[in-house]
C-alpha positions in Angstrom: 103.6 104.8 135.5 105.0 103.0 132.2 105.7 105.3 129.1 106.4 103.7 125.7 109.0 105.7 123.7 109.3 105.5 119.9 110.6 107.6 117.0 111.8 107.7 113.5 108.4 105.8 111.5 109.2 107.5 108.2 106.2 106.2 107.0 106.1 106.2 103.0 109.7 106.1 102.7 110.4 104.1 99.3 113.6 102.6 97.6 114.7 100.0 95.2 112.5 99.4 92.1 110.2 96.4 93.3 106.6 96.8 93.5 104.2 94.7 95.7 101.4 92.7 93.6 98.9 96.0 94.5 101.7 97.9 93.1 103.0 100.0 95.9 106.6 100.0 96.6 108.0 97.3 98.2 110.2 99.0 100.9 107.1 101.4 101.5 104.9 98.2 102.2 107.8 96.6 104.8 107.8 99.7 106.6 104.0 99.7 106.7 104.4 96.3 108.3 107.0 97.6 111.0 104.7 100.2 112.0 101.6 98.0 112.2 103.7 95.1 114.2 104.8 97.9 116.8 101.4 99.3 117.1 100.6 95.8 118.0 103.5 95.2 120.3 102.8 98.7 122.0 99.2 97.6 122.5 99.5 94.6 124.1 101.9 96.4 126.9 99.4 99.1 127.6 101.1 101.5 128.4 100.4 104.3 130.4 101.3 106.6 128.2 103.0 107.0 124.6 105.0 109.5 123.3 106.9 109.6 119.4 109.8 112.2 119.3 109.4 112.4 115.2 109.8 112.1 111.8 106.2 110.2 111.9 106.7 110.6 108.0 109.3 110.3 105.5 108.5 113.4 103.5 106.5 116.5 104.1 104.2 115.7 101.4 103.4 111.7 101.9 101.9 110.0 99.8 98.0 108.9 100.0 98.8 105.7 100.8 101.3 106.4 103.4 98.7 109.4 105.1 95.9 105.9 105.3 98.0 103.5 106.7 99.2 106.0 109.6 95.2 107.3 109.8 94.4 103.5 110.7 97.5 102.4 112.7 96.9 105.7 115.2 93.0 105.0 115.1 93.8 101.2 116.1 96.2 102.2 119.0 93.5 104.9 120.3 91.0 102.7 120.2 92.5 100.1 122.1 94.5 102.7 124.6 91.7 105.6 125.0 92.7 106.8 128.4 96.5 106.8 127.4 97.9 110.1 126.4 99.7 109.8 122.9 101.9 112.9 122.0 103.2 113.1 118.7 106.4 115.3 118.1 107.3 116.7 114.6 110.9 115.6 113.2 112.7 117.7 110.5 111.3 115.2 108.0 107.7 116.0 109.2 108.2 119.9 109.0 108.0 122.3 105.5 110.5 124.7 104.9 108.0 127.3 104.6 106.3 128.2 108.0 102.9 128.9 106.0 102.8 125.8 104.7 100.5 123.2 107.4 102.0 119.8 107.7 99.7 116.6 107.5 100.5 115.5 111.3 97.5 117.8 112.5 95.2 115.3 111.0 96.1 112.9 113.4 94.9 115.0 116.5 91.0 114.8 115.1 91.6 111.3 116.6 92.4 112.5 119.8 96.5 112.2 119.6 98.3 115.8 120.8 100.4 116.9 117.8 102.9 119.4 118.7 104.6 120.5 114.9 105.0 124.1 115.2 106.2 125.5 118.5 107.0 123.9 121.6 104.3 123.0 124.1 103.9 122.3 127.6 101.4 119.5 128.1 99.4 118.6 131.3 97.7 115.5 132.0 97.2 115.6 135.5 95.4 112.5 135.9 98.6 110.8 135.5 100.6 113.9 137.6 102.5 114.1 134.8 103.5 116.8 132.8 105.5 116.5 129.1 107.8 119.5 127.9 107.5 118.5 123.6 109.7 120.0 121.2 109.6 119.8 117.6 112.6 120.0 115.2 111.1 123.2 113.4 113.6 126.2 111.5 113.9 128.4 113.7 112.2 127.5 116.3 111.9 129.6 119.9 113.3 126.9 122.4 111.6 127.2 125.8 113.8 126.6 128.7 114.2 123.1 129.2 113.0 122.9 132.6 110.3 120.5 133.9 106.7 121.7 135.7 107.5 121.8 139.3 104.2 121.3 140.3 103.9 117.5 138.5 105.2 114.3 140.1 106.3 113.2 136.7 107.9 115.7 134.2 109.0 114.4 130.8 110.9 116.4 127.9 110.3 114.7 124.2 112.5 116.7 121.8 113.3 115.6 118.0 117.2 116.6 117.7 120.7 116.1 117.7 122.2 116.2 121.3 126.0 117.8 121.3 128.4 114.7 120.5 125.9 111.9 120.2 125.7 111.6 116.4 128.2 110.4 113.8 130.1 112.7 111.6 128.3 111.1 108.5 124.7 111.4 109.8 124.6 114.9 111.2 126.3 115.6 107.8 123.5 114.1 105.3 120.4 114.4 107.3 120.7 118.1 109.6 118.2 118.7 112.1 116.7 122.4 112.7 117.2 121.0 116.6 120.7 121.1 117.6 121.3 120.8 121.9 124.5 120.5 124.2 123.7 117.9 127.1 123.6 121.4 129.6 121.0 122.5 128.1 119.5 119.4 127.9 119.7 119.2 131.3 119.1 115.4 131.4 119.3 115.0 135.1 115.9 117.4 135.6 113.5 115.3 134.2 112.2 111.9 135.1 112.9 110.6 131.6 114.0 112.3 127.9 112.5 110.8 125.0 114.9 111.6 122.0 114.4 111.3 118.3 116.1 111.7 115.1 119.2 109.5 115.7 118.3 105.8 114.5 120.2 103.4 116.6 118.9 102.7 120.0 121.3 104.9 122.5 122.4 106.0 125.8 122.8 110.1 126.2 122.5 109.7 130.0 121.2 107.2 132.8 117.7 108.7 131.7 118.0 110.1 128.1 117.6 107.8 125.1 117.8 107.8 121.9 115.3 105.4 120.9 116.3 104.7 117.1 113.8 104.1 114.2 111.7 100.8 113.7 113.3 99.9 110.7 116.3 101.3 108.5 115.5 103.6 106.5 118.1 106.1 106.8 120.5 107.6 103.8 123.1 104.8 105.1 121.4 101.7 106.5 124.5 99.7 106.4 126.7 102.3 108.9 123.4 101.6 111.2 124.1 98.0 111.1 128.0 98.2 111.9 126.8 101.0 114.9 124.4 98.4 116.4 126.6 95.4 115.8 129.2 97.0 118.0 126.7 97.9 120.2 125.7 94.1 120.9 122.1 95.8 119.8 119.4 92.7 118.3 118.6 95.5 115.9 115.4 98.3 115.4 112.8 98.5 118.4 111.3 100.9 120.7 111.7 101.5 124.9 109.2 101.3 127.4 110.1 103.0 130.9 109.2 102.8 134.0 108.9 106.9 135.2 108.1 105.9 139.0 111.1 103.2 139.5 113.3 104.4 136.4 113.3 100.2 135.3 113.7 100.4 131.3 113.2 97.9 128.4 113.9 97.7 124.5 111.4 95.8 122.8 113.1 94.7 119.9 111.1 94.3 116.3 111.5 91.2 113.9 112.7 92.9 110.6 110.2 93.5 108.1 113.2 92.5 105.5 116.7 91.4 106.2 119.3 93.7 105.4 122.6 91.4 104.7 126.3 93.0 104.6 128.3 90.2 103.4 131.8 89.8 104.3 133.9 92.3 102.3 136.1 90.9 99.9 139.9 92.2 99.3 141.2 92.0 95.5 144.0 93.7 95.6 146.0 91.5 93.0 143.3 89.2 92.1 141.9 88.9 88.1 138.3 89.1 87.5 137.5 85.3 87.2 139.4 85.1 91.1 137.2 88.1 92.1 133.5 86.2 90.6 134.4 83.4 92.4 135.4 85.2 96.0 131.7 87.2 95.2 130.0 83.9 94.7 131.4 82.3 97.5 129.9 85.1 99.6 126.4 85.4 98.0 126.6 80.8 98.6 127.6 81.5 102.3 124.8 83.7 103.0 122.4 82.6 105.8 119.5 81.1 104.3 120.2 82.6 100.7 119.7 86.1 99.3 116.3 85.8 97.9 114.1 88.8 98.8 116.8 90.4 101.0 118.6 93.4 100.8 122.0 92.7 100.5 125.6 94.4 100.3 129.2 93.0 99.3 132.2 95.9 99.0 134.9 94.1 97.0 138.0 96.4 97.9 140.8 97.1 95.4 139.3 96.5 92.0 140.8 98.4 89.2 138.9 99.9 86.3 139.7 97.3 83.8 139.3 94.5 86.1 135.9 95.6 87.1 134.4 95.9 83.6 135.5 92.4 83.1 133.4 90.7 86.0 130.6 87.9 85.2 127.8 90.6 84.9 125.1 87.9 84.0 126.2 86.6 87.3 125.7 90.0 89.0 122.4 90.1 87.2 121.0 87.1 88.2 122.1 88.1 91.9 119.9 90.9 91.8 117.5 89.6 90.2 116.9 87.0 93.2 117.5 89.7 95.7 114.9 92.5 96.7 118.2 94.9 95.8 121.9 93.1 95.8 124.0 96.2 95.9 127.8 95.2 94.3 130.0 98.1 96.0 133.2 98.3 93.7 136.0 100.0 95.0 139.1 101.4 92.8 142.3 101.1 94.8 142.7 104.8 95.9 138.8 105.6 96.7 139.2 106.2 100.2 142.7 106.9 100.7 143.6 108.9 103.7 147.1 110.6 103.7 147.4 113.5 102.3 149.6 112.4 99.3 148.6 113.4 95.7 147.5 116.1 93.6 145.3 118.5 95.3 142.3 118.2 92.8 142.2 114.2 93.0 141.3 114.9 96.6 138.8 117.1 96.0 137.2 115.2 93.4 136.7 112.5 96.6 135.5 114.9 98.4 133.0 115.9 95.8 132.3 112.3 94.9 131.1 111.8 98.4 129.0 115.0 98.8 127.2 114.0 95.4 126.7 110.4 97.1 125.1 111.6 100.4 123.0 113.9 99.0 121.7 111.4 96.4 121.2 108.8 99.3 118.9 111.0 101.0 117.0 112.8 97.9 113.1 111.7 97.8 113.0 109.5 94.8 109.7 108.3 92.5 109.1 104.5 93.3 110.8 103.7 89.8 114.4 104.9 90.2 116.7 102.7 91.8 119.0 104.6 94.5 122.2 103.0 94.4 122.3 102.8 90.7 121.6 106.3 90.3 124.5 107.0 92.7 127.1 104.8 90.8 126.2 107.1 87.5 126.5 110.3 89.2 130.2 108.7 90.6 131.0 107.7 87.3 130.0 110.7 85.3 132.5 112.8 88.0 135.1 110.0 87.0 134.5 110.5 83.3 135.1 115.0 83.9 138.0 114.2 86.3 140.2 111.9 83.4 138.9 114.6 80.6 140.2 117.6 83.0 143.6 115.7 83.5 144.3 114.3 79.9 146.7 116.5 78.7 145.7 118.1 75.3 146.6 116.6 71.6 148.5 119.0 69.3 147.0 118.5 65.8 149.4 120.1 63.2 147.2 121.4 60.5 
């Protein structure tokens, strides 16, 4: 009895300004890709069985194009899998706020999928003696007991959530789910597997409870998913494929629809400008195989105000002009200190530079507006009211 576990599509999800030739977001187009390489991949195991534990879309309202290239991809996997059960679980980015508002994942059930996006369901399939407890991250929701179907040789629990402990700080921070679960209630050693979403970096919550991360980066903070699966020893995004009779487990990992580069971070502190271009050329002339159409990062630690305005911006320019987005990340000298020394409201204007950063990372944008620049304006419009709060006033004698 094999059971292929994905989650996290966030189909439609868009960034950066570059448009294909047909004129739809370039991000939204490599995703597309992702998905239609994994339905591939997934085919050709034949599973018995598939289950996706959420966020199927980016946003609640998707756009046409994104609603298509699901419609086909699910039609092309049912097609080519008609006796396998495929149960699709809504994610917090699937679900409206407002509970009379209808989602678009019942559209995919008029091709035979089971959607579960409202209240918790108990399914049966008992040609496969297996029975699946699926549990949407809706507000509010009425959680069932977690407890499997005594009467079913197989008993599987798919829940989109955040399990007690599991997710870092700066995720369960910027992107909540309604779904929130300590591991007793969980109750991992009940079922014969648990097929987690909503965390997206492959990972362990118990011998037989799995996060199974998304199929390409498209969180608020790509880059902390890269340093989480680098220490992990992880080949990058993918999806699992288990084994319910023997417990045996795999991660299929998928070839990156575009490589996401985090240069080595640069250190400044002392350095002039012209010493700083040259560091951040070296780095863009060490990259593997170049910078052209990838997304790139370089933090350059320690630069002051003055030094920063003086940097060879054609440079930068023609950086990100080669690049699908090269994303300079400046940092002033005290931007993430962390003792407690200083004035009271310098802290809190970090504080409230972050906030404004993590929500902006994570705000649907139009395909035109670039992400990271509109971050660095929002910072730098806080900078510009913090030094007019703290300049001390000019007497003018009249």
């Amino acid at each position: 009895m094999r059971l292929v576990h994905l989650s996290d599509l966030h189909l439609g999800y868009r960034q950066y300004q570059r448009l294909t030739p047909g004129g739809v977001n370039q991000r939204e187009a490599d995703v597309a890709a992702t998905f239609r390489a994994t339905i591939d991949r997934v085919i050709a195991l034949r599973p018995d069985c598939v289950v996706i534990a959420g966020d199927i879309f980016h946003t609640v309202r998707p756009t046409n194009q994104a609603i298509l290239h699901g419609f086909l991809q699910f039609s092309r996997l049912k097609s080519a899998l008609p006796d396998s059960p495929i149960v699709l679980v809504a994610g917090n980015h699937d679900t409206p706020r407002s509970s009379e508002t209808g989602g678009i994942l019942q559209l995919f059930a008029q091709l035979g999928l089971t959607v579960v996006d409202r209240d918790a369901r108990r399914l049966s399939f008992p040609e496969l003696d297996l029975s699946i407890l699926a549990v949407p991250d809706v507000p509010n929701l009425v959680r069932p007991s977690l407890v499997p179907e005594p009467s079913a040789r197989y008993n599987v629990l798919v829940l989109h959530g955040e399990v007690e402990g599991v997710l870092p700080a700066s995720l369960a921070n910027v992107d909540r789910a309604a779904v929130e679960i300590s591991h007793e209630e969980l109750g991992a050693a009940r079922w014969d597997y648990v097929a987690l979403g909503h965390y997206h970096v492959y990972r362990e919550v118990a011998p037989n409870a799995y996060y199974s991360g998304s199929i390409d980066y498209t969180s608020a903070n790509p880059w902390g998913e890269l340093y989480e699966e680098r220490i992990a020893g992880l080949p990058g995004k993918g999806f699992i494929e288990r084994r319910l009779d023997s417990g045996e487990q795999s991660f299929h990992p998928l070839p990156a629809a575009r490589p996401l580069i985090d240069l080595p971070p640069i250190a400044a502190r002392g350095l002039i400008s012209a010493d700083v271009d040259a560091r951040i050329r070296d780095a863009v002339d060490g990259c593997p195989g170049g910078i052209d159409d990838k997304i790139v990062r370089v933090i350059v630690r320690d630069v002051p105000r003055h030094t920063a305005r003086e940097l060879d911006h054609k440079a930068i320019r023609e950086y990100k002009r080669r690049a699908l987005n090269f994303h300079l990340d400046v940092r002033r000298p005290d931007a993430f200190r962390e003792s407690a020394t200083g004035a009271p409201g310098r802290r809190q204007m970090l504080d409230i530079k972050d906030i404004v950063a993590a929500k902006l990372r994570t705000r649907p944008l139009d395909a035109d507006i670039d992400r990271e620049t509109l971050v660095r304006r929002a910072v730098a419009y806080l900078d510009e009211a913090q030094a007019h709060a703290t300049t001390p006033a000019t007497l003018v004698e009249g």
